[in-house]
BAFI-3210 file (N, C-alpha, C; in Angstrom, 3 decimals, decimal comma, padded with zeros to 6 digits):
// residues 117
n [1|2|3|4|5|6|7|8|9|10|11|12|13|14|15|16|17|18|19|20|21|22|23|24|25|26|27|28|29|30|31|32|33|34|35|36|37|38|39|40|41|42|43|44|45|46|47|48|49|50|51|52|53|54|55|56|57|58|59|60|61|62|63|64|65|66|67|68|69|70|71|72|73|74|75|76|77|78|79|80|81|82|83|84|85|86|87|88|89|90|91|92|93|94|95|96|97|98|99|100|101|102|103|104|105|106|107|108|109|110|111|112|113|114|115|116|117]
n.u [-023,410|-021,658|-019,330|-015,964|-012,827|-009,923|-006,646|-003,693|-000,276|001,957|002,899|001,773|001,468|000,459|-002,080|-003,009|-002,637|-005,442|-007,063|-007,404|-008,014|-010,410|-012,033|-011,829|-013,529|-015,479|-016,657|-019,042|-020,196|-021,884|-021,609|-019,286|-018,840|-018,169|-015,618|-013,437|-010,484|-007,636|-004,386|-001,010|002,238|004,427|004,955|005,857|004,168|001,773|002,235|002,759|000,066|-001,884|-001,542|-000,985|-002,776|-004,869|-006,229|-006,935|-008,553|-010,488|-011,518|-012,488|-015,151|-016,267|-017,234|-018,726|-020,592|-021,921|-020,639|-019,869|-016,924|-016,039|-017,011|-015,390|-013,106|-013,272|-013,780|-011,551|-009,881|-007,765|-006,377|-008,903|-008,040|-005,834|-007,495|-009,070|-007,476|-006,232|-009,185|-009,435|-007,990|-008,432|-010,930|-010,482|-008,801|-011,081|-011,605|-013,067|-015,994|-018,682|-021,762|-025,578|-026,467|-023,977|-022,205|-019,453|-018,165|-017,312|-016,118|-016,120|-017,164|-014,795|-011,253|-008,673|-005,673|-003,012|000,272|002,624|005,806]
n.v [006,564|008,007|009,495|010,517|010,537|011,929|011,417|012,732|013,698|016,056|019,367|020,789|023,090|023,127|022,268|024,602|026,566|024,987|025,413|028,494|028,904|027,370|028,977|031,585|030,977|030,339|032,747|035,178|033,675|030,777|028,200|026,071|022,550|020,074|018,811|015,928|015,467|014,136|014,517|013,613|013,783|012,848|009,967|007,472|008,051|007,787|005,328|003,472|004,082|003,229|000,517|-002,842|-004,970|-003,544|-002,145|-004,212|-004,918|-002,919|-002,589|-005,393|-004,991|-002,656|-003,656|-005,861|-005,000|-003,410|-005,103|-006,658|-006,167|-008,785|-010,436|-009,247|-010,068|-012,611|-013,401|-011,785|-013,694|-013,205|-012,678|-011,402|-009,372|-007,887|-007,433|-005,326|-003,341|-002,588|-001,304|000,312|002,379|003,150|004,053|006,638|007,722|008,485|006,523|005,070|004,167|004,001|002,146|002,707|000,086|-000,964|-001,725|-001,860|000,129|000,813|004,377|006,129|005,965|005,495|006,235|008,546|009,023|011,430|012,542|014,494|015,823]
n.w [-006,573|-008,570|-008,464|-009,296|-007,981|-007,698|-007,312|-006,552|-007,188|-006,098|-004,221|-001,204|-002,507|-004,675|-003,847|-002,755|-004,725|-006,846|-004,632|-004,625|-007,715|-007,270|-005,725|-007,245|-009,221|-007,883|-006,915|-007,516|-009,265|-010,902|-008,240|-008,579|-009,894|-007,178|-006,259|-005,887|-004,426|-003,924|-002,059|-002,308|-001,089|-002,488|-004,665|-003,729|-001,083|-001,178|-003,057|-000,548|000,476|-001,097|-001,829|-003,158|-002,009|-001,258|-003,302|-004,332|-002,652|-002,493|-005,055|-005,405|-003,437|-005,069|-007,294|-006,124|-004,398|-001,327|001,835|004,846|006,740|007,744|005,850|003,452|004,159|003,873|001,246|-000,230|000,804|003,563|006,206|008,619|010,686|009,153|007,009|008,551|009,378|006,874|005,800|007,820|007,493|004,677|005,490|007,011|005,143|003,125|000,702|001,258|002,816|005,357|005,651|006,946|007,377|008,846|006,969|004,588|002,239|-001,433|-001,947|-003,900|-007,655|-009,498|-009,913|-010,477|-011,038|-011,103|-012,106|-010,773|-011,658]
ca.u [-021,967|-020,722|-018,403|-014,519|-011,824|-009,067|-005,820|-002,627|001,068|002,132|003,388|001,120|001,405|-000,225|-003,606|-003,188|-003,666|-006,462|-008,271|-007,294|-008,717|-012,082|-012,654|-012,051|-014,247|-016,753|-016,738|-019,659|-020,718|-022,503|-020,340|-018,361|-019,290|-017,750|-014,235|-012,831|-008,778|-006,544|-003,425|000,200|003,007|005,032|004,923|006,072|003,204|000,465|002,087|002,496|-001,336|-003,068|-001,074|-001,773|-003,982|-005,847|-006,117|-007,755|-010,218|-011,412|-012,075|-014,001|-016,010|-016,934|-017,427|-019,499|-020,903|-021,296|-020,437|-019,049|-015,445|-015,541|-017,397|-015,230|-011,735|-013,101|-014,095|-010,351|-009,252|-007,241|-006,803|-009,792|-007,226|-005,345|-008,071|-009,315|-006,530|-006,665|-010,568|-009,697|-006,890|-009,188|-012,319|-009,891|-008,554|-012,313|-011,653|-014,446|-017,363|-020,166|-023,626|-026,304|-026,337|-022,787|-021,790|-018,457|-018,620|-016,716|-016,966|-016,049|-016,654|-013,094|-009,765|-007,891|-004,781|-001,984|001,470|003,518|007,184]
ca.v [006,490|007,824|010,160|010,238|010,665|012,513|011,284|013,415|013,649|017,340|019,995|021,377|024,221|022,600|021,937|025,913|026,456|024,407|026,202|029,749|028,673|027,348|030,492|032,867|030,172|030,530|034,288|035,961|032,688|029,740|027,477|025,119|021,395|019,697|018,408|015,167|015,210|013,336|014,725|013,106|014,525|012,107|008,818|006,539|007,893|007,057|003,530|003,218|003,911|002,851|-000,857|-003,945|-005,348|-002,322|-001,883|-005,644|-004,885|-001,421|-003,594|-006,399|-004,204|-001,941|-005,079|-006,705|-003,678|-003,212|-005,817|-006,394|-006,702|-010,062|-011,334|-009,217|-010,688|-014,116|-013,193|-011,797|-015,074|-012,238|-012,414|-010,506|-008,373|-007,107|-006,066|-004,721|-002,733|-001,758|-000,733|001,337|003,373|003,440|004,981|007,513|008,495|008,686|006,008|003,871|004,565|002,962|002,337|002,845|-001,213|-000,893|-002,452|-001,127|000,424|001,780|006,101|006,322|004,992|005,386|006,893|008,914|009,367|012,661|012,203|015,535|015,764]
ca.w [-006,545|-009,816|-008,675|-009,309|-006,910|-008,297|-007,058|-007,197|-006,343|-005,662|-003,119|-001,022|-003,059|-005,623|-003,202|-002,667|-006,384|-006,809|-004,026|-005,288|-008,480|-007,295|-005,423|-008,221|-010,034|-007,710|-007,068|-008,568|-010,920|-009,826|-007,658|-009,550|-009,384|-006,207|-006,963|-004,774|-004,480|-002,378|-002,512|-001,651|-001,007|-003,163|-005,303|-002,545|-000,045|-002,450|-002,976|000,411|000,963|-002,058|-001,618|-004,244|-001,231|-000,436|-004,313|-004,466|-001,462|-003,495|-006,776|-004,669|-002,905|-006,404|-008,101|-005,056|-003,140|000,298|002,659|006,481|006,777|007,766|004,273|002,485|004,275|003,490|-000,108|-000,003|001,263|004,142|007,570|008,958|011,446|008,406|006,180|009,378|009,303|005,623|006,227|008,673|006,856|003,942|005,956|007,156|003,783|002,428|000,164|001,954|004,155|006,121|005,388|007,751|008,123|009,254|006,297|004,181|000,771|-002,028|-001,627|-005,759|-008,600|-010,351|-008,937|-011,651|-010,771|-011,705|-011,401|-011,266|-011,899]
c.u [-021,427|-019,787|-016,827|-013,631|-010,577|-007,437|-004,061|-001,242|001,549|002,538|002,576|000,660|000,723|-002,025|-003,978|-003,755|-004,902|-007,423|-008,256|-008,454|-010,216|-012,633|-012,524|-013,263|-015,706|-017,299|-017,509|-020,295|-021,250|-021,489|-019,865|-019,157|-018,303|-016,381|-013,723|-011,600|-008,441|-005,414|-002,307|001,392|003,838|004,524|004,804|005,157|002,000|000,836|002,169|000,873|-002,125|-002,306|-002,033|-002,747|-004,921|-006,778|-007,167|-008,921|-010,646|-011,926|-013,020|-015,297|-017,167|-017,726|-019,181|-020,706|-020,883|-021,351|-020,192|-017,554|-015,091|-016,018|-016,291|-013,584|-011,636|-013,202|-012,572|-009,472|-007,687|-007,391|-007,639|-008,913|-006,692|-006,103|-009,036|-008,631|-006,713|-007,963|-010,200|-008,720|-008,170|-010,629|-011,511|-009,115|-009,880|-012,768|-013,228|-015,557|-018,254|-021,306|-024,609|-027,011|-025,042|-022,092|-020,387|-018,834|-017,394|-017,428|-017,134|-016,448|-015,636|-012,000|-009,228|-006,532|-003,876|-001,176|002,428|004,957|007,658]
c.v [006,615|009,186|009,635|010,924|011,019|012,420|011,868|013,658|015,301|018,217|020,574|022,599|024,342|022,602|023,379|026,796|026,150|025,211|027,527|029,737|028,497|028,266|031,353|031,654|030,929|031,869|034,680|035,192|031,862|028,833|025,865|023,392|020,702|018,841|016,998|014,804|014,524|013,099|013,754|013,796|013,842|010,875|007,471|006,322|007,357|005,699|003,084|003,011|003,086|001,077|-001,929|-004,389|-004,287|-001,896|-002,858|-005,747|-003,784|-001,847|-004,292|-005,558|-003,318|-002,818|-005,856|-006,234|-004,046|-004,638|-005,833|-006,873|-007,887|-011,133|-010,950|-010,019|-012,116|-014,129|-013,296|-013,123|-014,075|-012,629|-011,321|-009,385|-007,581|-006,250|-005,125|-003,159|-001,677|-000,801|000,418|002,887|004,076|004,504|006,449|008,709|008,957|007,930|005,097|004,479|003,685|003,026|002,346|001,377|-001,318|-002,182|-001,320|-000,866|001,200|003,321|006,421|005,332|004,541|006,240|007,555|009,536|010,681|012,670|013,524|015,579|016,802]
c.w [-007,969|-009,913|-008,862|-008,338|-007,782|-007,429|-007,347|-006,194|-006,614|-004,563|-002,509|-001,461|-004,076|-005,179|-002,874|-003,783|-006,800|-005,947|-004,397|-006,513|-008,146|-006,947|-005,825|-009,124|-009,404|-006,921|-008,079|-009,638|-009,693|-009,666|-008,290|-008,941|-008,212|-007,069|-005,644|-004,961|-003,293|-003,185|-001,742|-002,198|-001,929|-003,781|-003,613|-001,384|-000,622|-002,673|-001,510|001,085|000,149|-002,327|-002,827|-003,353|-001,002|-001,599|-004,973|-004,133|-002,037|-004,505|-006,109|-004,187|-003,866|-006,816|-007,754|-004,648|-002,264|000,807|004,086|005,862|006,713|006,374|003,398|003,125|004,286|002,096|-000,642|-000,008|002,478|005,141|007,947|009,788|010,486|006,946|006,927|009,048|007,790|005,268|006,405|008,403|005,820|004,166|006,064|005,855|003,009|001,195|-000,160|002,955|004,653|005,522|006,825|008,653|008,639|008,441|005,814|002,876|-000,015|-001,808|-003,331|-006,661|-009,455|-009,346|-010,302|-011,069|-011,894|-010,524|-011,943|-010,606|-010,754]
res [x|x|x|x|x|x|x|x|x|x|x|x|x|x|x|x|x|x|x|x|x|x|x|x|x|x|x|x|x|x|x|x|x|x|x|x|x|x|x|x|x|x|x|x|x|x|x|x|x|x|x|x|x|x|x|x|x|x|x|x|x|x|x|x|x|x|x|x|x|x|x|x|x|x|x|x|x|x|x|x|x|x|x|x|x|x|x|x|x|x|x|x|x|x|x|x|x|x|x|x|x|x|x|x|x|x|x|x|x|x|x|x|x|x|x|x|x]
***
């Protein structure tokens, strides 16, 4: 786990770019190193997702490593239903993933966020 997650605010037109680019990149050369974005359409959807709690349980978890939900929403000190909840956003965004004990895990090791005007 020592990749980075590249976090960015932009127009879809922006995630169109980016792929243009890699595929003249990787046209004819050897194929570029793997890139991980997660785009948002705005400021507000990104704080909406990436939340101070959600933000807390991504640090613990790094910090910790893997766990079950229910260690880490007592670790938390959280109602287990709501970092249920947060989990399950998080798996879906790719933030988080499973392990093969059906434990939870950070997917990155950092987030770098880009914020365009």
């Amino acid at each position: 786990m020592s990749r980075t997650l590249y976090a960015r605010v932009g127009s879809p037109a922006d995630a169109l770019d980016r792929f243009e680019a890699a595929w003249h990149l990787a046209t004819g050369r050897k194929a570029p190193a793997p890139l991980a974005v997660l785009s948002f359409a705005d400021l507000p959807l990104l704080l909406k997702t990436l939340t101070p709690a959600r933000w807390e349980l991504l640090r613990k978890l790094g910090r910790e490593g893997p766990m079950t939900i229910y260690s880490l929403a007592q670790s938390l000190e959280r109602d287990y239903k709501n970092v249920h909840t947060d989990v399950a956003r998080l798996v879906e965004i790719g933030l988080i993933d499973k392990t093969e004990k059906n434990e939870i895990r950070v997917a990155y090791q950092s987030i770098r966020a880009e914020l365009k005007f």
